[in-house]
N, C-alpha and C positions, 0 to 999 in steps of 0.2 A: 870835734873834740868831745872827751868823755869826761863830764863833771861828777867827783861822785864821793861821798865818805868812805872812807874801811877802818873798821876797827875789828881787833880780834883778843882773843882771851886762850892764849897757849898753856897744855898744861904742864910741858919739859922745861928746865930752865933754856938747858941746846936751843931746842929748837923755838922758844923765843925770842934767844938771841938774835940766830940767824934771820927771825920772822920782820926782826928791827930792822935789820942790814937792808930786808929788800923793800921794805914799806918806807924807807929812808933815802932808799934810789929811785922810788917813781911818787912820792909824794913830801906835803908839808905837814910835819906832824904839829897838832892840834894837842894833845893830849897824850898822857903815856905810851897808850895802844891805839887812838884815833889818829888819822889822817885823812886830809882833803889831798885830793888826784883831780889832775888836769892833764887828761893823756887822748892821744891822737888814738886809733881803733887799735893800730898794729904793737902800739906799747901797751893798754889795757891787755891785750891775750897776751903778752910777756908774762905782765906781772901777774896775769890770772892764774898763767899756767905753773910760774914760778910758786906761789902761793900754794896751789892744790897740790904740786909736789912737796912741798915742808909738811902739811900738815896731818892729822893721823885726824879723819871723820869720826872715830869713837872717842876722842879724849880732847882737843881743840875746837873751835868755834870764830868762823870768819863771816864777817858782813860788809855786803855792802849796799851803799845808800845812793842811788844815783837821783842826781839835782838837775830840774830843768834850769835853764838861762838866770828865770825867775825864781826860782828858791834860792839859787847862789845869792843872787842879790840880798835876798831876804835874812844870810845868815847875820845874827848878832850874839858879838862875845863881850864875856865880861870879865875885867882880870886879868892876870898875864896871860897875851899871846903868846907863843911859842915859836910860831912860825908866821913869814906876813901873809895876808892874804890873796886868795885870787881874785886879779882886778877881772872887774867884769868884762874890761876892752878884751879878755883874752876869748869873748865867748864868742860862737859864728853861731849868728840865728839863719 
């Protein structure tokens, strides 16, 4: 499994909508534009691929933040969650 943040900064309304829809179907959103992903290899190149087709590389901005086993552990929030989190039972070391 692929543990990892994405957040991104759209510059279309369109296609930030759309950008919600897919970041809403393979993750837990965190924040407006952030989410945490917990995906097997073959869904991470979905959603990768899904991604680099919405976005325009001159006017949008996508990251991502991959988490070893041990940083997931390590995340702390403060405040309303949004979404719950990923337990660590989900991780294969």
């Amino acid at each position: 499994m692929e543990h990892f943040i994405f957040c991104y900064d759209i510059a279309q309304p369109g296609r930030l909508q759309r950008m919600e829809k897919i970041a809403e179907s393979f993750g837990n959103r965190l924040q407006d534009s952030v989410f945490e992903c917990l995906l097997d290899p073959k869904d991470t190149v979905r959603f990768r691929a899904r991604v680099e087709k919405l976005i325009v590389k001159s006017e949008d901005s996508v990251i991502y933040i991959r988490l070893c086993a041990a940083c997931g552990r390590g995340i702390e929030h403060i405040g309303v969650r949004k979404a719950p989190p990923v337990e660590a039972t989900e991780f294969i070391v």
